[in-house]
C-alpha positions in Angstrom: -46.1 3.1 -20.8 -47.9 0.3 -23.4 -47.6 0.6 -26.9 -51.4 1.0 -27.0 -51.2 4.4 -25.2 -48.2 5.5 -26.6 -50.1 5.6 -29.8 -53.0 6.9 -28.2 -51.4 9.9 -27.1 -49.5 10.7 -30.5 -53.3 10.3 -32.1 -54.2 13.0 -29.5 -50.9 15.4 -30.0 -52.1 15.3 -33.6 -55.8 16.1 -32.7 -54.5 18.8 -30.5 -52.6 20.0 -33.4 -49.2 19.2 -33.1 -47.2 18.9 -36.5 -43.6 18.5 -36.3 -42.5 15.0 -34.5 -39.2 13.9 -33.5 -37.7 10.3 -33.0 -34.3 8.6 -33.1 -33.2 5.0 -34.0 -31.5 4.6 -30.8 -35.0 5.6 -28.7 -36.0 1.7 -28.1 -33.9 0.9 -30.5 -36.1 1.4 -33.4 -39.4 1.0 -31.1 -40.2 4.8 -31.1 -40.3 4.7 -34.9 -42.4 1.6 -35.2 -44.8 3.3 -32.4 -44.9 6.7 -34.5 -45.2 4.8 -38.0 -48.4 2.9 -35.9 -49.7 6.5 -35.6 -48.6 7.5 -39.2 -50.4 5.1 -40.3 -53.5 6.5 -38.9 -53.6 10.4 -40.0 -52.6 12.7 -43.7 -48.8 12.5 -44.0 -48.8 15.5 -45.1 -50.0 17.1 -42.3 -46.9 16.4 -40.2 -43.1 16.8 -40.5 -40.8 13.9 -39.2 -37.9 14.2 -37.7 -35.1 12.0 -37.0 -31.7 11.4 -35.5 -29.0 9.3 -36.3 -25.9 8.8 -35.7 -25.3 7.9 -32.3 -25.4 3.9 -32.7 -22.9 3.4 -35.5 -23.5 -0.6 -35.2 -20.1 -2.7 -36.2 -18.6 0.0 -38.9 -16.2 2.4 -38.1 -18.1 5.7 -37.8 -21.7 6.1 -37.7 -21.3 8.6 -40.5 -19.5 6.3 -43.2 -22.0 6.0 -46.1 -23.0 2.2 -45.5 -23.9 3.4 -42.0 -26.1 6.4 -43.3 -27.9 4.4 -45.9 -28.8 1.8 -43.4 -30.0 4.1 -40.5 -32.3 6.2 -43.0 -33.5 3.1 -44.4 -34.2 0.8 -41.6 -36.1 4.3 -40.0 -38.0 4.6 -43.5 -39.1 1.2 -42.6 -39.7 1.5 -39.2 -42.0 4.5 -39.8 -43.5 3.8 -42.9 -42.5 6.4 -44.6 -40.9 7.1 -48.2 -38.8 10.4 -46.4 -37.8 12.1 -43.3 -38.6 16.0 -43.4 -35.5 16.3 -41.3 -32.7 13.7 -40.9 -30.4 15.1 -37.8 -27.0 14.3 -37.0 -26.4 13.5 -33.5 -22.7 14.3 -33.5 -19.5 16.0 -35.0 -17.7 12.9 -34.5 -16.2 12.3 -38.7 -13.6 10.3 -37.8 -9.9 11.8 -37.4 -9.3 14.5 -39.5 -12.6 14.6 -40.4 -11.5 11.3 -42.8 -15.7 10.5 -43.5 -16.5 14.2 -43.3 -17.1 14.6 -47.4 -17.9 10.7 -47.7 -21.0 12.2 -45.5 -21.5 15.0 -47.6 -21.6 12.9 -50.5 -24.0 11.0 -48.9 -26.4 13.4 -47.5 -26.5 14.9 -50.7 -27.8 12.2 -52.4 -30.2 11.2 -50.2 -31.4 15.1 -50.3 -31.0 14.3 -54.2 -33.4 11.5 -54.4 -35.8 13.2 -51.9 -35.3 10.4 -49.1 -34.4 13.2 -47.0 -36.1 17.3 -47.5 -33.9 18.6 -45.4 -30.2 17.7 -42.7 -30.3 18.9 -39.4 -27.3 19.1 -36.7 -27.2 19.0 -32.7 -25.8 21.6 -31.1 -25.2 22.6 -27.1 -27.4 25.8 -25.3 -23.6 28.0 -26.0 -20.7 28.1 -28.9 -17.8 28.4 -26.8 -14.8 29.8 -28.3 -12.0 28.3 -30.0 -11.8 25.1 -32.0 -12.6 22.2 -30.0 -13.5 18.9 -31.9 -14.8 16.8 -29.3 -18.1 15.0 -30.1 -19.1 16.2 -26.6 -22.0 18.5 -27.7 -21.0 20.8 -24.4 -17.4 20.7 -25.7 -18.3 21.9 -29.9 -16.3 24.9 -30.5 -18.0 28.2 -32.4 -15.1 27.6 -35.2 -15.9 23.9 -35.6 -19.4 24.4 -35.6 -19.0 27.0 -37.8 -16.9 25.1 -40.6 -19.2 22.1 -40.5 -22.5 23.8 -40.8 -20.4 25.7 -44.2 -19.5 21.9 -45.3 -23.1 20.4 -44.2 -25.8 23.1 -45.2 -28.1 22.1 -42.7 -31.4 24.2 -42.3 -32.4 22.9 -39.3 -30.2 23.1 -35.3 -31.6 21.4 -32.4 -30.5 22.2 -28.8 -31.1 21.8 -25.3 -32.6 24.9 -23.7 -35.1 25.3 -20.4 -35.6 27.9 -17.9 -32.2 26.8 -16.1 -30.6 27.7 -19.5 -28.2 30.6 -19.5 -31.1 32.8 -21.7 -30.5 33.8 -25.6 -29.2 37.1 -26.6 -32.3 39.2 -27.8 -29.9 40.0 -31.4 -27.3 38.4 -33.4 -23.9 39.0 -32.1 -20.7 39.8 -34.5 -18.8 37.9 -32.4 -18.5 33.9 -32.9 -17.0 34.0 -29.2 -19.0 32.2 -26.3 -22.6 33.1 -29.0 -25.8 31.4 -28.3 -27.0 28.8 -30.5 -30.0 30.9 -31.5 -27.8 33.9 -32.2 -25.4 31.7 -34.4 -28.6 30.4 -36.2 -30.1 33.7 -37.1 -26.6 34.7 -38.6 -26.3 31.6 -40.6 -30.5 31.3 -41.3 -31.0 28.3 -40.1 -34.2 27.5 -38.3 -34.2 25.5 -34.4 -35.8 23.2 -32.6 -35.2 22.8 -28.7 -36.0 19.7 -26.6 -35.6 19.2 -22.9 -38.0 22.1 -22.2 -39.4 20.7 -19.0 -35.4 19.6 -17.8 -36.5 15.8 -18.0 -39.8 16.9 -15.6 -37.2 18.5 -13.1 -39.3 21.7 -13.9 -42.7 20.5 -13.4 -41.4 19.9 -9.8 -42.6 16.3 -9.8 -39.4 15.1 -8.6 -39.6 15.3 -4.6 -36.3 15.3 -1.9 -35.7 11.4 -1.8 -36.8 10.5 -5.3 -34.3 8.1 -6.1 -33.3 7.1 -10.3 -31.9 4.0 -11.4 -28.0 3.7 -12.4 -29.2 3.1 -16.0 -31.9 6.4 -15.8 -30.9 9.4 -17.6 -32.0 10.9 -14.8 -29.5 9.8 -12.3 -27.6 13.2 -12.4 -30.4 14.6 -11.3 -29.0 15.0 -7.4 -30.8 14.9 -3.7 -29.0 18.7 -3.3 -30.6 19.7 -7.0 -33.6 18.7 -5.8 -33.7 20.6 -2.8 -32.9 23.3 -4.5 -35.4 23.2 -7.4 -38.3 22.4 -4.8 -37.3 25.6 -3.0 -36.9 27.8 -6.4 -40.3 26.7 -7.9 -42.4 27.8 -4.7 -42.6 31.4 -5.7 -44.0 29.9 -9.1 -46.5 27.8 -6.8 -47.6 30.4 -5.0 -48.1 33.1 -8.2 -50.0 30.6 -10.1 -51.2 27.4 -9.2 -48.7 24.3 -8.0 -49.5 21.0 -9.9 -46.8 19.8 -12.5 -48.9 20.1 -14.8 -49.4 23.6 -13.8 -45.7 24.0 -13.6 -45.4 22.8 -16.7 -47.3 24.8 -18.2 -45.2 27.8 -16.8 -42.1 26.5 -18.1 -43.3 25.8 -21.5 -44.1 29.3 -22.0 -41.7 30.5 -20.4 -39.6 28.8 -23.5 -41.6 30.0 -26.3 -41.3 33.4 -24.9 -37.3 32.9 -24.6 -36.9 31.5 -28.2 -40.2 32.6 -30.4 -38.7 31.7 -33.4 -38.4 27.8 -32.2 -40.9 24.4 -32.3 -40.3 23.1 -28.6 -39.9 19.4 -28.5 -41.7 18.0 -25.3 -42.0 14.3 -24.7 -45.1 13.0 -22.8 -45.7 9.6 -20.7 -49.6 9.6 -21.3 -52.4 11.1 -23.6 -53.7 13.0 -20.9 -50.3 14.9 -19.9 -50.5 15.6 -23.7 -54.3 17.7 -23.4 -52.6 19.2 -19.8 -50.0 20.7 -21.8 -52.2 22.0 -24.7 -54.7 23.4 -22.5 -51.8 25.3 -20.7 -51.5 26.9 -24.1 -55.1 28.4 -24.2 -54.3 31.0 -20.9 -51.3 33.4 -22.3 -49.0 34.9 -19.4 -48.8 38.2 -19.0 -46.1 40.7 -18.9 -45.7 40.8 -15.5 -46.1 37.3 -14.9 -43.3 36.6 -17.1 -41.2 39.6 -15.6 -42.3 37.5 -12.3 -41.5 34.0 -13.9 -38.7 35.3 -15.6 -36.7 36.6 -11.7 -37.9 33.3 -10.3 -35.5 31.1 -12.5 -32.4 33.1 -12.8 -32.8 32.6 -9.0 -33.0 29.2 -9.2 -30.2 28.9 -12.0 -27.8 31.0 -9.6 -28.7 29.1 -6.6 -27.8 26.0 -7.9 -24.7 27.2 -9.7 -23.5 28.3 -6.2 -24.0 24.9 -5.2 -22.2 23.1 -7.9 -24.9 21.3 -9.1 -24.9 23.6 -12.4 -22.6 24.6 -14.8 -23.8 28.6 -15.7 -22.7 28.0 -19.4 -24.7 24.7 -20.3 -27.3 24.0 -17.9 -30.0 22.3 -20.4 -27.4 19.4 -21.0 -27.2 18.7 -17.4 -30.8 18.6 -17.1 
């Protein structure tokens, strides 16, 4: 899409009444910032909340969390937005360098920024699932409960984003006692830490766009999306279809509360190509679902999420990170 109606439809998420927005410096490499500062620009800054991620370009220092690296990425997205702070700064990764050698360098540095009120508040990435032991991989599918645990204790952060859609193994209804295999969403309510999930529409797999035969380029993030996954998800989605109506944008709609039904207590991140998929997806809000169509809606994807984990196009433990 142009700049022009990039902006266009960030002016109309705000009219619509969206607050919270969510960038990266790696997303264009710095153009999504310069495209929401062109929109900042335009509306109270007090009305929204920024957020932003860093970490995963780390440039020509040694780790992206060394404190040269994190004054430089908050201030070059300062710039970029035009903005004196980011309402959340995120970390993209657990990567702090062997033994954890730029883990308190970090701290030190968050802290300050927090301090000086560049930053309100830290944020962390997390997968759908805390499996157990203590893995230290920067592989977000990989993040052990006990790793997690420790660096959330070291960090503070009040905010945890995560993948999660309807092919997402669903969120225990209560915190759990056990750290073992827990649910993101469990693990934040224990530690009271609020989330934010993106991904709800599985990069538009959901809205059932995505025909047999749609083909992604090699440099698509998309490209893992397979011909047998789409088979499958074309078949899944019909009962959806034929319950309530079968655009993608109605489909969308379906997912999206399907979502804020799963995790109440989360904003739910969804990206948009054009200022009218932004009004679709806003006017999908203004019809709720009913019990039984969520009971109905509800069936129809653990259906889909066990069909396609019989055909090895899914992992059952952390399907939003493969879509």
């Amino acid at each position: 899409m142009d700049d022009d109606s990039a902006v266009d439809a960030l002016l109309r998420s705000c009219a619509e009444g969206a607050t919270v927005f969510d960038t990266s410096d790696v997303y264009g490499l710095g153009h999504s910032q310069r495209l929401l500062g062109r929109m900042l620009a335009q509306v109270p800054r007090e009305n929204v909340r920024i957020t932003c991620t860093v970490g995963a370009f780390k440039g020509t220092g040694v780790n992206a969390y060394s404190s040269l690296n994190l004054h430089g990425q908050v201030e070059q997205s300062l710039e970029n937005l035009g903005v004196k702070w980011l309402d959340v700064l995120t970390l993209h990764h657990t990567d702090f360098g062997p033994r954890d050698q730029y883990l308190q360098e970090a701290r030190e540095t968050l802290e300050a920024l927090r301090d000086l009120g560049i930053v309100k508040a830290l944020g962390m990435r997390a997968p759908n699932r805390l499996g157990a032991g203590t893995a230290t991989s920067d592989d977000h599918n990989q993040v052990g409960a006990a790793r997690f645990a420790f660096l959330v204790q070291q960090l503070g952060p009040k905010v945890i984003t995560t993948p999660f859609n309807a092919l997402s193994q669903p969120p225990e209804s209560e915190a759990t006692d056990s750290e073992e295999d827990e649910d993101i969403f469990s693990f934040a309510r224990r530690h009271g830490v609020a989330t934010m999930i993106y991904k709800p529409l599985g990069q538009g797999l959901l809205t059932g766009k995505y025909l047999p035969g749609t083909a992604f380029g090699s440099g698509d993030v998309r490209s893992r999306i397979t011909a047998p996954m789409l088979d499958a998800v074309q078949r899944g989605l019909q009962p959806l279809r034929d319950r309530f109506e079968s655009t993608p944008q109605d489909l969308a709609r379906v997912a999206l509360h399907y979502c804020l039904k799963r995790c109440p207590d989360s904003i739910v991140l969804t990206g948009f190509t054009s200022s009218q998929q932004v009004a679709a997806n806003y006017q999908g809000f203004t019809t709720e679902l009913s019990e039984p169509d969520y009971e109905f809606v509800g069936a129809a994807y653990a259906a889909l999420r066990a069909e396609l984990v019989e055909l090895g196009q899914l992992r059952s433990r952390d399907a939003a990170s493969v879509t």
